[in-house]
N, C-alpha and C positions, 0 to 999 in steps of 0.2 A: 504494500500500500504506500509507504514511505516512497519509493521513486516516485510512481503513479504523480503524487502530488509537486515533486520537485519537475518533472514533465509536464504538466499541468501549468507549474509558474514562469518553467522557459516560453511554452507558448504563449502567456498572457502577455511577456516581456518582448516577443516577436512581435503579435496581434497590435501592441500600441506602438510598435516602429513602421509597420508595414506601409503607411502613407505616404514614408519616405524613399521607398522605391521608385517612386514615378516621379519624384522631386528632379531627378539630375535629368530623365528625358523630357521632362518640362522648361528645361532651363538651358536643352540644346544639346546635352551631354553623356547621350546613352549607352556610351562605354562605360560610364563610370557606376551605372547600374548593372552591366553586365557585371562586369569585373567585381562587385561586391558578393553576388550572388554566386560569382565562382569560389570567390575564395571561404562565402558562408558553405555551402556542398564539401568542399576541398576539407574546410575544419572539421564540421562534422562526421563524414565517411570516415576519417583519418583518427579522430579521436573517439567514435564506436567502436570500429575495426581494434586499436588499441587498448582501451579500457574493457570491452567484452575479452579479453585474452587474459589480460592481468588482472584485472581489478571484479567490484560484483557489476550488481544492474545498479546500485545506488549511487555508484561512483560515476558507469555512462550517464547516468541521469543530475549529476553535479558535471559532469562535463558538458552534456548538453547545453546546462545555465549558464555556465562562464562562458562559454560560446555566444548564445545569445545575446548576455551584457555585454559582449566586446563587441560583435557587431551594432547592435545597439548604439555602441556610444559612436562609435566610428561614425554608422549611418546620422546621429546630429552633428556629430563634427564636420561631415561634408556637407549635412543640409546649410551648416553655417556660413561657412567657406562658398557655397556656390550661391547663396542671398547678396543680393545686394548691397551695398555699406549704405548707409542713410546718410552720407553728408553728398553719395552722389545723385539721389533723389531731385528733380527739379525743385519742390518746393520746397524744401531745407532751407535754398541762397537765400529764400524771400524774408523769413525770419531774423 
């Protein structure tokens, strides 16, 4: 039951990033969605494959989360980086 629920919280941690996928092909940059989605697949395969060998399902299931919060934060750090700065906003100068 204990993983169940730690899988349970990486998706909730996915589900409230998800609207950040279409962020970079909205802003012209649809590599850079590609390229996140490989490397979220890349982490996870890589670190199931791994942890199902060594470790229990409680442990894939802490790895899942850490997965998810890194992408996670990645994906606001790019939403940030690819928004606009507000001093080059036209009405900024006017203030």
């Amino acid at each position: 039951v204990q993983p169940a629920r730690i899988l349970v919280l990486a998706a909730l941690v996915r589900s409230s990033i998800a609207w950040s996928r279409v962020f970079p092909l909205s802003m012209g940059r649809p590599g850079v969605g590609f390229f996140m989605s490989t490397i979220d697949a890349s982490l996870l395969v890589a670190a199931t494959f791994w942890f199902a060998k060594t470790g229990t399902v409680t442990t894939v299931a802490f790895a899942n989360l850490g997965i998810a919060l890194l992408i996670s934060l990645a994906w606001i750090w790019i939403a940030r980086s690819l928004a606009v700065p507000r001093r080059h906003l036209p009405f900024a100068e006017a203030r």
